[in-house]
C-alpha positions as CSV (number, residue, x, y, z in Angstrom):
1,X,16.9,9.5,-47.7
2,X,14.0,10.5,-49.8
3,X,13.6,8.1,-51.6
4,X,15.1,4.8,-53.1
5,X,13.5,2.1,-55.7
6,X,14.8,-0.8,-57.9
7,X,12.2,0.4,-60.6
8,X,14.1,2.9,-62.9
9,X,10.3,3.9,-64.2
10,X,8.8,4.6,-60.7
11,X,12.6,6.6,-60.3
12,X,11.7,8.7,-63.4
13,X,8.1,9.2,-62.4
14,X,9.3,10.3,-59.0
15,X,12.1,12.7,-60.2
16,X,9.5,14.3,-62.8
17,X,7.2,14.7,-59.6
18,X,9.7,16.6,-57.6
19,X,10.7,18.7,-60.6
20,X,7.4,19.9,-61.7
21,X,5.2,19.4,-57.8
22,X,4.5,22.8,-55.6
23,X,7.1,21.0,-53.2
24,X,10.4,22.9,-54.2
25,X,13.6,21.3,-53.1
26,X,17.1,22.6,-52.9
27,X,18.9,19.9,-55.5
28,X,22.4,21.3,-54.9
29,X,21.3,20.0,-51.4
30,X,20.7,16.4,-52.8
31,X,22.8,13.3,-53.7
32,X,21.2,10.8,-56.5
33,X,23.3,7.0,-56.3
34,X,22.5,4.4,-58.8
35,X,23.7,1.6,-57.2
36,X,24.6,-1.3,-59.6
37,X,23.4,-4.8,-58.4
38,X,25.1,-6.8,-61.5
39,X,23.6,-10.6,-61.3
40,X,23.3,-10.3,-57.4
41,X,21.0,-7.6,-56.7
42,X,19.3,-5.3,-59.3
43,X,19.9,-1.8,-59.7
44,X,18.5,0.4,-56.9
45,X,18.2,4.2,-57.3
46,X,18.4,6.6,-54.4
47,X,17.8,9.8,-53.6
48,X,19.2,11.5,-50.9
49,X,18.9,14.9,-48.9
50,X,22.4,16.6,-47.1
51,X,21.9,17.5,-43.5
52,X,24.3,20.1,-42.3
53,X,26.8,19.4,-39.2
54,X,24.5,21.1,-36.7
55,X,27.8,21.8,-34.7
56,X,29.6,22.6,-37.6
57,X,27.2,24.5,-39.4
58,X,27.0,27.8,-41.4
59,X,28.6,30.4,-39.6
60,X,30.5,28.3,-36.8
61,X,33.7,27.8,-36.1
62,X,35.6,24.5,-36.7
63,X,37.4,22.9,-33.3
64,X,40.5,21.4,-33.0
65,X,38.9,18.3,-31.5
């Protein structure tokens, strides 16, 4: 995870960082969630990186296992 908050203007902040920062990140590499808390929890907003399968990475084979 890269980062997660139940502040939706800390969440904006923070994505407008990442767009417009030196930092460049690979966004079809990312997952954003907005998870609804309804009267329980509030909202929390999450951002995500994917990790490739290490063993099943670019270029290798899939087992039958």
């Amino acid at each position: 995870m890269l980062f997660e908050t139940q502040d939706e203007s800390e969440w904006r902040v923070h994505l407008r960082h990442l767009h417009a920062g030196p930092v460049r990140i690979d966004w079809a590499m990312t997952r954003i969630d907005t998870l609804c808390g309804r009267l329980v929890q509030p909202t929390t907003y999450r951002l995500s990186l994917f990790v490739p399968d290490p063993v099943h990475g670019p270029g290798r084979e899939q087992s039958d296992h």
